[in-house]
C-alpha positions in Angstrom: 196.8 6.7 134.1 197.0 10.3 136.1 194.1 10.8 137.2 193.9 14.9 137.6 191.4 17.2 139.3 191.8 21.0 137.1 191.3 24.3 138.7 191.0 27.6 136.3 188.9 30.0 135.2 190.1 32.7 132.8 190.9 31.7 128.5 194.4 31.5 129.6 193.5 28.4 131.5 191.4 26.9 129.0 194.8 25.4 126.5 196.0 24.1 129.6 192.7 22.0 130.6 192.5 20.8 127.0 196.4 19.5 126.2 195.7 17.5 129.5 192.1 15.8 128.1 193.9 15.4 124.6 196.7 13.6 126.9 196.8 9.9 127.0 198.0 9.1 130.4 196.1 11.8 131.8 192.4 11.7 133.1 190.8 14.7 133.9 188.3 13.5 136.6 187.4 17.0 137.5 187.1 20.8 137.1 186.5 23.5 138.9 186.3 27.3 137.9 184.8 30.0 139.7 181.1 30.6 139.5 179.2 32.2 136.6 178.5 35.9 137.0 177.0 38.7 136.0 178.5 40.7 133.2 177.9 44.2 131.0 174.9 46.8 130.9 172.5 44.1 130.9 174.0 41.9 133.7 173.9 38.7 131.4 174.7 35.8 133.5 178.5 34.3 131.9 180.1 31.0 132.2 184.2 31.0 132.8 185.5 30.3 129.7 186.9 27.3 131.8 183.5 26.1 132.5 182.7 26.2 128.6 185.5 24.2 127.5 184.4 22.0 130.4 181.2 21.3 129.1 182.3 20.9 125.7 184.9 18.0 126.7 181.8 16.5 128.9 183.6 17.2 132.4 182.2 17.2 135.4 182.0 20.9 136.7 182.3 22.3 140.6 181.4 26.2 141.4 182.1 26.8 144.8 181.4 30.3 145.8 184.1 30.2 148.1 186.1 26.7 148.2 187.0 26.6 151.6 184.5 24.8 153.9 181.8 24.1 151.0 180.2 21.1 149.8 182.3 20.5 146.5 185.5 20.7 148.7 184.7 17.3 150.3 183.6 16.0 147.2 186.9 16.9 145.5 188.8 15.7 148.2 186.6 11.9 147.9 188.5 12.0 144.3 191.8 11.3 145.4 193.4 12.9 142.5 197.1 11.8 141.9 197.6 15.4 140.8 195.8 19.0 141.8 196.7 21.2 138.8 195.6 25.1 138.8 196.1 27.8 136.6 194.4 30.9 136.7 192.1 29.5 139.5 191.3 32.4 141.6 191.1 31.3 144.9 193.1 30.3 147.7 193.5 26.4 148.4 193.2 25.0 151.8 195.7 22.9 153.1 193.4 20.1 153.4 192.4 20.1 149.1 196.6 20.4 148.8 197.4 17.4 150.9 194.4 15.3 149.0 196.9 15.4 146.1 198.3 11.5 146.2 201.4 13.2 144.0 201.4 17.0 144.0 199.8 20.2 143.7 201.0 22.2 141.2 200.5 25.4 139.9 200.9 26.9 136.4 201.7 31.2 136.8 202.0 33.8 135.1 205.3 35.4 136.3 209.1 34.3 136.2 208.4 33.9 140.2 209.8 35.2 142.6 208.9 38.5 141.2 205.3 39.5 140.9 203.4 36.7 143.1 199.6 37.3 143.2 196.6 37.7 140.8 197.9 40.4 138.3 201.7 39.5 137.8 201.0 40.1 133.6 199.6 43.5 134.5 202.1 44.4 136.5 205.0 43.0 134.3 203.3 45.3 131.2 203.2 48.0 133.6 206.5 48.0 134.4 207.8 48.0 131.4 209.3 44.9 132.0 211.4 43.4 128.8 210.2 39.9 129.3 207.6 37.8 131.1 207.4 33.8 131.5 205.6 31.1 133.3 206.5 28.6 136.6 205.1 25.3 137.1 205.3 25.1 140.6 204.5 23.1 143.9 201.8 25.2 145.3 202.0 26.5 149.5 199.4 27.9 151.8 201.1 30.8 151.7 200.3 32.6 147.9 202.5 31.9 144.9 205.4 30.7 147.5 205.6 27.3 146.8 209.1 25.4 145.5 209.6 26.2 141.8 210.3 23.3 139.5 210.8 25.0 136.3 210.8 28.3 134.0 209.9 29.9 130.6 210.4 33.1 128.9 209.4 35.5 126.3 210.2 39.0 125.5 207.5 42.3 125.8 206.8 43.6 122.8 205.9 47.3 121.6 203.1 46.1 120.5 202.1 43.7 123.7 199.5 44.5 125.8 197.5 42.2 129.0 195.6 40.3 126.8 197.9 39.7 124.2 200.2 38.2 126.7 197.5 36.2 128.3 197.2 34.6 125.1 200.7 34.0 124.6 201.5 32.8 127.7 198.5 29.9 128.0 200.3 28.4 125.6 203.6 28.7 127.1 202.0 27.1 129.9 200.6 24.6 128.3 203.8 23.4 126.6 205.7 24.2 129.8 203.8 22.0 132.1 203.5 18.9 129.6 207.1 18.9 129.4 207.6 18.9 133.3 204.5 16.5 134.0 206.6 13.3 133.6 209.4 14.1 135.9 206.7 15.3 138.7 204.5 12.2 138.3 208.0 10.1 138.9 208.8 12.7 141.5 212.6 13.2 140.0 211.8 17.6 139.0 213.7 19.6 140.6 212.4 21.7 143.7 214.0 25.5 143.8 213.4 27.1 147.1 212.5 31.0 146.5 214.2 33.4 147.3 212.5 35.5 149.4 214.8 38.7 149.0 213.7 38.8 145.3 209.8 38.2 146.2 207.7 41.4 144.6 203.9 41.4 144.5 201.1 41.8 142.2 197.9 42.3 143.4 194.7 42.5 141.4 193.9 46.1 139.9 192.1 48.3 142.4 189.3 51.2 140.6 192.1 53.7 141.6 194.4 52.3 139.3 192.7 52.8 136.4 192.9 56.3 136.2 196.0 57.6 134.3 197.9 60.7 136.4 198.8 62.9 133.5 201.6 64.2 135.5 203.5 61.1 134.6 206.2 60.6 131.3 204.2 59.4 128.2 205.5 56.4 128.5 204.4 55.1 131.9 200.9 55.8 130.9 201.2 53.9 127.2 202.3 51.0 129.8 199.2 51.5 131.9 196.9 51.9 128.9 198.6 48.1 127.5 198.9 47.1 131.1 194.8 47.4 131.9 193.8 46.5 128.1 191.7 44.7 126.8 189.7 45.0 130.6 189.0 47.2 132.6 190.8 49.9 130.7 192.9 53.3 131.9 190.6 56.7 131.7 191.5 60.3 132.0 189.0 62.7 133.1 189.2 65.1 129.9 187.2 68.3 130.7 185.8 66.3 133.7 183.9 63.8 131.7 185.6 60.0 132.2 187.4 59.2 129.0 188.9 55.7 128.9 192.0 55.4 126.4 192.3 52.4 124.6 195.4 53.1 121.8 198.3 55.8 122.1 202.0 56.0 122.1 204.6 58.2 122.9 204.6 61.2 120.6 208.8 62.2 119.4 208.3 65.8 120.1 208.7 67.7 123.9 206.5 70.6 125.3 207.0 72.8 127.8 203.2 73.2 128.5 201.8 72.2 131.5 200.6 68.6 131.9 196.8 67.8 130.7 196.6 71.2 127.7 196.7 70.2 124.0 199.4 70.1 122.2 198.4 69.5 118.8 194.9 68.2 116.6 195.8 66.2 113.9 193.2 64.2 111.2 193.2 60.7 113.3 195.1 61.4 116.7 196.0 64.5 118.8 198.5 64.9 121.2 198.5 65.9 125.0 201.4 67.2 127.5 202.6 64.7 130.1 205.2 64.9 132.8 208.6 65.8 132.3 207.9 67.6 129.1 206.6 64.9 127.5 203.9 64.1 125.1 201.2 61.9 124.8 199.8 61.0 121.4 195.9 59.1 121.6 194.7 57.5 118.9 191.9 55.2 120.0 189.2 56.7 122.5 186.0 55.7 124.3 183.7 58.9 125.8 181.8 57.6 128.8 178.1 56.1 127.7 179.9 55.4 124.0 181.1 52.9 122.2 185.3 52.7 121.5 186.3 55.0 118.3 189.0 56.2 116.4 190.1 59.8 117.7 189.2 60.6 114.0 185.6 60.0 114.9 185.7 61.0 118.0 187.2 64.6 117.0 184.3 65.1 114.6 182.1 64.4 117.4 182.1 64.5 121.2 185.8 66.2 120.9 185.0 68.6 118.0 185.6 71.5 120.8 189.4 70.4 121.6 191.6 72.6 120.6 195.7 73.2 120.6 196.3 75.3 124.0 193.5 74.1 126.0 194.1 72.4 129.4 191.5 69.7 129.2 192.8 67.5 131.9 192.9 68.6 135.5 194.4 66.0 137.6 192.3 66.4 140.9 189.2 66.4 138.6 
């Protein structure tokens, strides 16, 4: 049996954590996820979802604030896994935890590496506009997501995609992806593809400043950021200077030759705004700050009632 110690954190971890428990010649002798934080308005302490499936399948759990040089590092290390697998982890490994691995330390991410290595490559992928995502199992490196890749999957972006709909589609992909490879790395005959580093790109996590949408932009670079930064933290234009996160809206068919930020047109469930290069951005799902999300619908017959066609509501260096 393989014995395995697991490191994740977010959901999309959690389908990989539990095909290896439901695994026969796999033992799980260990997990470790990031610790439990703080979360919403009233700062409820949260467990990872990778710590709750943990629990649930009656795993021992490790929370280091910060891996490196902590008390759960040695302890790990004492296990002697045959295998370090991570997905979604979060933190950098030391060279010592990597070289504890009696097989390998692999690595399950998000991104058809070597483009977009780093914490956000789905974000940046929906961002982009990219036509397809994937995963790679790979042998993980000091230096981030640079490690030998062993092997690839692929699906296509939809319309309708956004961050967390590919998170979910992905774990699963994942999942599949590294079952199928685990044999051949445990026997040690996978293959081993060098990157290329010409091709590397980066994704780093989402800074505060991204989140705002720059209405000078086409419409259809900020319906990517909307998808890109939904279902958290979520894109916001500053609409008569009040923060005003946008949750739903596409790319309206007609042009305008109105300046970026003014109305174009109120309609029953949605209205329209001017973007960059004459283009137009139709909203249809909308959250005020202090509110809850709402239909534009509601929120035209409310905090919005004043809008109207011809106004300039958004100023960019509001």
């Amino acid at each position: 049996m393989t014995a395995i110690v697991f490191m994740g954190t977010p959901q999309f971890s959690v389908p990989i954590l539990e095909a290896l428990v439901d695994q026969a010649d796999y033992e799980v002798l260990a997990v470790v996820t990031q610790p439990d934080r703080k979360v919403g308005r009233k700062q409820v302490l949260q467990q990872t979802p990778v710590k709750e499936a943990a629990v649930r399948l009656n795993l021992p759990v490790y929370q280091p604030e910060k891996l490196s040089g902590s008390p759960e590092l040695a302890t790990i290390i004492d296990l002697q896994p045959d295998l370090i697998v991570t997905a979604a982890y979060g933190q950098f490994l030391p060279s010592k935890l990597l070289a504890a691995a009696q097989i390998a330390a692999i690595n399950v991410h998000g991104s058809l590496l070597p483009k977009y290595r780093g914490g956000a490559p789905i974000q940046y992928a929906v961002l982009n506009g990219d036509s397809e995502i994937g995963i790679t199992i790979m042998h993980m490196a000091k230096k981030m997501d640079a490690g030998d890749m062993i092997e690839q999957a692929s699906i296509p972006i939809e319309a309708t995609d956004d961050t967390g709909s590919l998170f979910d589609k992905l774990s699963f992909v994942g999942r599949d992806l590294l079952l199928k490879t685990l044999p051949a790395i445990i026997d040690q005959t996978a293959p081993r593809t060098v990157q290329d580093e010409s091709q590397v790109t980066f994704a780093y996590n989402i800074t505060k400043e991204e989140e705002a949408l720059d209405i000078t932009k086409p419409a259809q670079a900020l319906v990517n950021q909307i998808r890109a930064l939904r279902p958290q933290p979520g894109a916001w234009l500053p609409i008569n200077g009040q923060r005003t996160k946008v949750w739903q809206a596409t790319v309206a068919e007609t042009t305008t030759d109105v300046a970026p930020g003014t109305i174009v047109a109120i309609h029953k469930k949605d209205f329209e705004i001017a973007a960059g290069n004459q283009t137009v951005l139709k909203i249809t799902e909308i959250q005020p700050a202090g509110k809850a999300k709402m239909p534009v619908q509601s929120y035209l017959n409310g905090v919005g009632k004043q809008l109207a066609a011809g106004q300039q509501v958004v100023v960019q260096d509001a």
